[in-house]
N, C-alpha and C positions, 0 to 999 in steps of 0.2 A: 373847701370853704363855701359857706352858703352866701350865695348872691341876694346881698340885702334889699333888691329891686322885688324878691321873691319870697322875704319874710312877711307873712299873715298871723293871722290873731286865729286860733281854732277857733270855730261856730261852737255854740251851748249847747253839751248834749241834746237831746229833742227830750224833753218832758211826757209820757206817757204813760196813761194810766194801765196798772194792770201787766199784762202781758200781750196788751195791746204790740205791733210791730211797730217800729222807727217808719216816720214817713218817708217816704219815696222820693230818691234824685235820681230813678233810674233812666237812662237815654236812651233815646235809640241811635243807633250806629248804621252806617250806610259804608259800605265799598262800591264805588265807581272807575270801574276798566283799569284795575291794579295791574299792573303787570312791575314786575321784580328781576334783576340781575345780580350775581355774583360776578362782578369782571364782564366776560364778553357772554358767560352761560348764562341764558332765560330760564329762569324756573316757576314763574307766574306768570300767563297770558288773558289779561283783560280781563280779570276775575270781579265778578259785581255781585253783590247779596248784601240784601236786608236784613239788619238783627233787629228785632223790634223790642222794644224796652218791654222789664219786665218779664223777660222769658228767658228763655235756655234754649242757644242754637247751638248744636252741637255740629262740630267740622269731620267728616271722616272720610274713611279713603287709606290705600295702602301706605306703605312707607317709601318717602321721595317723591310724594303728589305735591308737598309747597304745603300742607296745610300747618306746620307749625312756623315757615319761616311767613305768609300771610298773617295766622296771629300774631306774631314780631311786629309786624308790619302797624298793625292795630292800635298800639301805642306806642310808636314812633325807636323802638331796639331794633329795627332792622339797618336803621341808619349806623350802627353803631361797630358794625365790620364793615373793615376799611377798603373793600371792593365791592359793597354793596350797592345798590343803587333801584333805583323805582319810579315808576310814573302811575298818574291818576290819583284818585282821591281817597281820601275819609273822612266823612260827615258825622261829627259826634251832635246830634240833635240839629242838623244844616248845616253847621260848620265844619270847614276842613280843618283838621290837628294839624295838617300840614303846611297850613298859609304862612306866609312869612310875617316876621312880628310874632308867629305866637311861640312863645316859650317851649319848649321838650317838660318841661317839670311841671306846665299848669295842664298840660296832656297827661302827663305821667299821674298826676295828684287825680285825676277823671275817670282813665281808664287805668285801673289796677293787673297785677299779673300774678298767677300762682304757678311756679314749676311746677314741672317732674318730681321732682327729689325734691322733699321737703328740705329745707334750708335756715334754721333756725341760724341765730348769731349764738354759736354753742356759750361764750364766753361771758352772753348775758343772763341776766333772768327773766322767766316768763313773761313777766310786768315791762322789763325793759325792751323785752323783744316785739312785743306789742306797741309803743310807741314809737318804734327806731324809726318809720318813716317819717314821727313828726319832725324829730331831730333832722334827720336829712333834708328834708322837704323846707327845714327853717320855720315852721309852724310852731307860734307859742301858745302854750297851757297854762293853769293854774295847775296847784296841785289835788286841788280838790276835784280840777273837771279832767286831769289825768285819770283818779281814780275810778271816777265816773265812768270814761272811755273806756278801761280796763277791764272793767266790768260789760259793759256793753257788746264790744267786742266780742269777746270770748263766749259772752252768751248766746250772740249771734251765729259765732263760727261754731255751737253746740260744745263747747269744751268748760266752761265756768261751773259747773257744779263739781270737775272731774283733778280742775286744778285750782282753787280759791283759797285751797287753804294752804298752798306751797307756793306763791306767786314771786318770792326769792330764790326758788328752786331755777337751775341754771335751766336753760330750753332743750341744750340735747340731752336732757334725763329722760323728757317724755318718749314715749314708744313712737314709731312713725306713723301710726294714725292721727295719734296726737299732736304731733309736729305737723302734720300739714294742715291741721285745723287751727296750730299757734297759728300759721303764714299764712292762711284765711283770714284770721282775725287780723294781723297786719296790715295786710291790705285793705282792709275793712276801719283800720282805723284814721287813716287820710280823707276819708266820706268819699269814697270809689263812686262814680256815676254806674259805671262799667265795669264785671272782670273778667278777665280772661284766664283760663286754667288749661295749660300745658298738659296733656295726659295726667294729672292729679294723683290717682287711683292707680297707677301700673304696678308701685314699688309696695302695694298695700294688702293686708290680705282681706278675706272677704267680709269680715267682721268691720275693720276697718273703712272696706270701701263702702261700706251700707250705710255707716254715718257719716261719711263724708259725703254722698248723695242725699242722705237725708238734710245735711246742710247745704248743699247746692237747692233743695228742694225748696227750703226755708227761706232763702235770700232772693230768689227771683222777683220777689212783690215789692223789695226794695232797691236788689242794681241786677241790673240787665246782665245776664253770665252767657259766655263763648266758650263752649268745652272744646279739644281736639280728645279724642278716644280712638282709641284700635278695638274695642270692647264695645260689640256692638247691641248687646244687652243691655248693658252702660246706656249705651246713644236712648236706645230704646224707650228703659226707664225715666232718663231724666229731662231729655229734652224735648221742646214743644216744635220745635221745627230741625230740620237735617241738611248740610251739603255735602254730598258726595265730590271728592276732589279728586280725579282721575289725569297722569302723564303716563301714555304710551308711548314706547319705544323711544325716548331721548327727549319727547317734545315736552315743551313746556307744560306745570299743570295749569289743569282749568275745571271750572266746574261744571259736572257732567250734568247733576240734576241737583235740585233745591225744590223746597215745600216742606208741609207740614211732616212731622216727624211718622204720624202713622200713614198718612197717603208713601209716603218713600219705603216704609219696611212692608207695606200692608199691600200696594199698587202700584210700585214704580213703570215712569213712559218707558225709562230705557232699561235695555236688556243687559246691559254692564251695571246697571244699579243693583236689579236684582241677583245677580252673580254675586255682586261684592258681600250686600246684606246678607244673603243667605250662605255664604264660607265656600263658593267656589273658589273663589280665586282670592289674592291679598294676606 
């Protein structure tokens, strides 16, 4: 049931001429000394990095470093298993998401999420799968500025030329490139400050994963994106800064090194960086 304390009125498309781009809400996002528990086991120790609006920081590091249950963390899903727990902050533009008073859903509505496995609502259509977070979020439309949105969206997430003319077509019809460009645009249609993308690209092939980087490429100058990747070509490609997230032998993870994307694949300090980048080890 949607918490009537939490129904809004959606903002008016943004008016732009041309193929000019949507102006920019995008934030910058701060982590300060996060540290994370499942029950008594630590799996984040005092984890702090800067995503600067605007850009693509992408999180890497092996598997079991903490870097997808940190992006959890991001917009407030880690709280959400019932032996979870954390301390320290996130600053979504100086404020912490986590102060008390503030809502889970006006976080949620800020910092957006894209899984793994694209996730369409198989049962709806394009159109409606594209709105379903206004519905949940309790967000009212017209229908003229749903269409509006629909449109926008999907142009955003690079997919409206590809589906416009079948927008009653159910969502798991599309191919799963397609499908995780619907849930780009999903996410995209709540006005994200933030998104954050779970490996994206894993279940994808390489055709697929080129426009869906080409659309992570596209959206940066309007919300700030946080990729996790195992796919360090991927990191390479699309984003403008890197953290390497490294747990050794049981201990909690933490981040080994952070900076700009080509100082870490190009001159990393540490000598675990450059292992990792370069396919020693991971």
């Amino acid at each position: 049931m949607t918490d009537l304390a939490d129904t809004v009125t959606l903002p008016p498309v943004p008016s732009v001429p041309g193929d000019a781009p949507v102006p920019s809400r995008a934030a910058a996002l701060e982590a300060d000394a996060v540290s994370a528990w499942f029950g008594d086991r630590k799996v984040l120790d005092r984890v702090s990095l800067a995503m600067p609006a605007r850009e693509v920081t992408a999180l890497i590091g092996p598997s079991g470093c903490g870097k997808s249950t940190f992006l959890r963390i991001l917009n407030r899903m880690h709280e959400l298993t019932g032996t979870a727990s954390l301390a320290g902050r996130v600053l979504l533009d100086g404020s912490d998401i986590y102060d008390r008073g503030r809502r889970i859903t006006h976080a949620r509505r800020e910092i957006g999420m894209v899984f793994q496995k694209p996730n369409p609502f198989p049962a709806m259509s394009l159109y409606e799968n594209v709105l379903a977070g206004l519905k949940l979020g309790g967000i009212r439309a017209g229908k003229d500025a749903k269409d509006d949105l629909v449109e926008e969206c999907l142009t955003r997430a690079g997919l409206w030329n590809e589906v416009r003319d079948r927008l009653r077509q159910p969502g798991g019809a599309l191919s799963g490139g397609q499908q995780q460009r619907l849930c780009i645009a999903r996410s995209l249609a709540v006005r994200p400050r933030v998104l954050l993308m779970d490996e994206p690209c894993s279940a994808l092939d390489p055709t697929s994963t080129r426009r869906v980087e080409e659309t992570i490429a596209e959206l940066k100058a309007e919300v700030t994106v946080v990729i996790v990747t195992h796919n360090m070509q991927q990191a390479a490609r699309v984003s403008d800064s890197c953290a390497f997230f490294l747990a050794e032998q049981g201990t909690p993870g933490v981040i080994v090194e952070h900076g700009p994307t080509a100082t870490v694949f190009g001159s990393p300090r540490d000598p675990r960086t450059a292992d990792y980048v370069n396919g020693r080890f991971g």
